[in-house]
NUTORTI-782206 format. One record per residue (C-alpha): y, z, x. Coordinates in steps of 0.02 Angstrom, whole numbers, always signed. Example, Ala and Ser with C-alpha at 12.3 -4.5 7.8 and 13.67 -1.06 7.14 Angstrom:
% residues 2
yy;zz;xx
-225;+390;+615
-53;+357;+684
END
This chain:
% residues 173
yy;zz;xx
+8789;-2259;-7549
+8610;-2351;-7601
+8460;-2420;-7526
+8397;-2576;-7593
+8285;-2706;-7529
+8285;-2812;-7392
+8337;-3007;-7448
+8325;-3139;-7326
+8513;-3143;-7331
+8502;-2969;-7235
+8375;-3038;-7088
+8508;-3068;-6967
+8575;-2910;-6987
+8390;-2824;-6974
+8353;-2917;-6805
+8518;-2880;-6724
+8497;-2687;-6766
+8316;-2695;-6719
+8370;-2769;-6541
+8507;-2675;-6513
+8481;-2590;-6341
+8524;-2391;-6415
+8402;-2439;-6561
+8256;-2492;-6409
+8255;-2375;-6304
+8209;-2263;-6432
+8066;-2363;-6522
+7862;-2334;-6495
+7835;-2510;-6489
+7959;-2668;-6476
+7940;-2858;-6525
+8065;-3008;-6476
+8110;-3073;-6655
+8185;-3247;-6654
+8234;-3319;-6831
+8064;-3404;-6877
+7976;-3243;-6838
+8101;-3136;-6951
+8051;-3274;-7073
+7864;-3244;-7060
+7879;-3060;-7073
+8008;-3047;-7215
+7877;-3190;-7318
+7706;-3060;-7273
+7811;-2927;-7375
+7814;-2996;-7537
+7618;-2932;-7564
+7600;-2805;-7455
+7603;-2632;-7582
+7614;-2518;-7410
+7783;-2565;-7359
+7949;-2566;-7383
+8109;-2597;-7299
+8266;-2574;-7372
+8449;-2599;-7301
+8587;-2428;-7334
+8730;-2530;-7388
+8892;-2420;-7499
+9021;-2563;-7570
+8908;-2708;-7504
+8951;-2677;-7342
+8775;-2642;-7234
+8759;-2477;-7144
+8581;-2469;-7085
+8412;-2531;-7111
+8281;-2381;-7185
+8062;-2437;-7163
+7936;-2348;-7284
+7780;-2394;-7205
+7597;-2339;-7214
+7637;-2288;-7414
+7473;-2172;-7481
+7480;-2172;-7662
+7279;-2088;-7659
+7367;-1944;-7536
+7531;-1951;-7553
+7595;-1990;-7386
+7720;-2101;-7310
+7790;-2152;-7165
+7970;-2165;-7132
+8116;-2213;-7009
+8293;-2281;-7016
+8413;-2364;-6902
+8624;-2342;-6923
+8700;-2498;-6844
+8802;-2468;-6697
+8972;-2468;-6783
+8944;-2342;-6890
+8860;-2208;-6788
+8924;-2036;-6771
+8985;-2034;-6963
+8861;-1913;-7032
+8779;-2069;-7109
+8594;-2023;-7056
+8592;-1859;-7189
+8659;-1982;-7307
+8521;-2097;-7261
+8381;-1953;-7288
+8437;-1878;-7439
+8429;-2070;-7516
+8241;-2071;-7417
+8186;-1913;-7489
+8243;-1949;-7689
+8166;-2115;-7657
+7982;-2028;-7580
+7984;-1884;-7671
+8056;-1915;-7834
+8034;-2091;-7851
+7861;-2132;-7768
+7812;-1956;-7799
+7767;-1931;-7618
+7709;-1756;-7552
+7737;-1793;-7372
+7855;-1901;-7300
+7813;-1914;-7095
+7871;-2007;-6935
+7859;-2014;-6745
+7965;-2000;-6625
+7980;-2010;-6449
+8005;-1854;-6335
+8178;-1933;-6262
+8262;-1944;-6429
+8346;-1791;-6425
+8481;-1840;-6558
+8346;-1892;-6692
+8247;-1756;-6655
+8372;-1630;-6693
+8440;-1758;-6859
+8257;-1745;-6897
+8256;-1536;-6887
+8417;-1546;-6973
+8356;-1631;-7126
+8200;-1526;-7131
+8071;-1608;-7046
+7963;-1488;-6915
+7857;-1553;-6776
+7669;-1564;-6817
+7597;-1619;-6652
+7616;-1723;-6513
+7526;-1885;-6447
+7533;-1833;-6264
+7605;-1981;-6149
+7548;-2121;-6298
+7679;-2224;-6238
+7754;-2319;-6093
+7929;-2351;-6077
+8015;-2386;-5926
+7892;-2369;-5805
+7839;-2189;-5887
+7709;-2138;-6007
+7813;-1992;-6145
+7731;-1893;-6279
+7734;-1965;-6460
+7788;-1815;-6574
+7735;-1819;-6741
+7853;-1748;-6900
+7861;-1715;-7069
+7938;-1650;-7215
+7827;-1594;-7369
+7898;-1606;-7534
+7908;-1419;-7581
+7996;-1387;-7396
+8139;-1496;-7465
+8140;-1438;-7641
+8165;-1257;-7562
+8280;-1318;-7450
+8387;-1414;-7575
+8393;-1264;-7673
+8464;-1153;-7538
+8593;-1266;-7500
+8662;-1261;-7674
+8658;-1097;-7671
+8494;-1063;-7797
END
């Protein structure tokens, strides 16, 4: 299993995950993508040094979709989330996904923190997210309004010594 960038062969698959209906309810913020638009966003990539998305593909065959946003190189800190598309859910793919995230941010990009948000209702990522290490900073109290309700915004994050410890004790060091 790999992460690699996203080509503009891999847009379709990107806006069909992004607008898949599990995938929305769940996100902070949401934007109708047409084809032109997915376009326009994949072209403002090419200079922009404080992104990244990648697709989680094994064999060619796409799994998921994985952003590294708001990259810090000065404080090394990033921003992270990924999406497993609909088919493959339930497979034990999202540890995969983070232990591919964390070599890339932490060994790669020589990250210190990797963080994320996530909303209050998102009971399965929240306890992916504890279950890969991450542990709730804070909260943005009722930040967001989604279906007819404000929820909290909780912010977490993973520093690079909390996985390096916890990497360790799972192989038995």
């Amino acid at each position: 299993m790999k992460l690699r960038l996203v080509d503009e062969q891999d847009l379709d698959f990107v806006r069909e995950l992004r607008q898949d209906p599990e995938v929305v309810k769940y996100l902070g913020s949401f934007i109708l993508l047409n084809q032109e638009k997915q376009i326009q966003w994949f072209k403002s990539l090419i200079n922009d040094k404080s992104k990244m998305y990648l697709i989680l593909e094994d064999d060619n065959e796409k799994f998921g979709y994985v952003r590294i946003t708001k990259i810090d190189y000065i404080h090394r800190s990033v921003c992270v989330g990924g999406d497993i598309h609909k088919d493959c859910r339930g497979k034990g793919l999202s540890s995969k996904m983070f232990e591919l995230i964390f070599d890339l941010c932490f060994n790669k990009m020589n990250m210190n923190r990797v963080w994320l948000f996530v909303l209050e209702t998102n009971e399965r990522a929240i306890h992916i997210y504890k279950k890969n290490g991450f542990v709730e900073e804070g909260r943005q109290r009722k930040a967001i309004y989604k279906d007819g309700k404000y929820l909290d915004y909780i912010m977490m994050s993973i520093l690079k010594d909390e996985y390096y410890n916890k990497k360790e004790i799972r192989n038995g060091k």
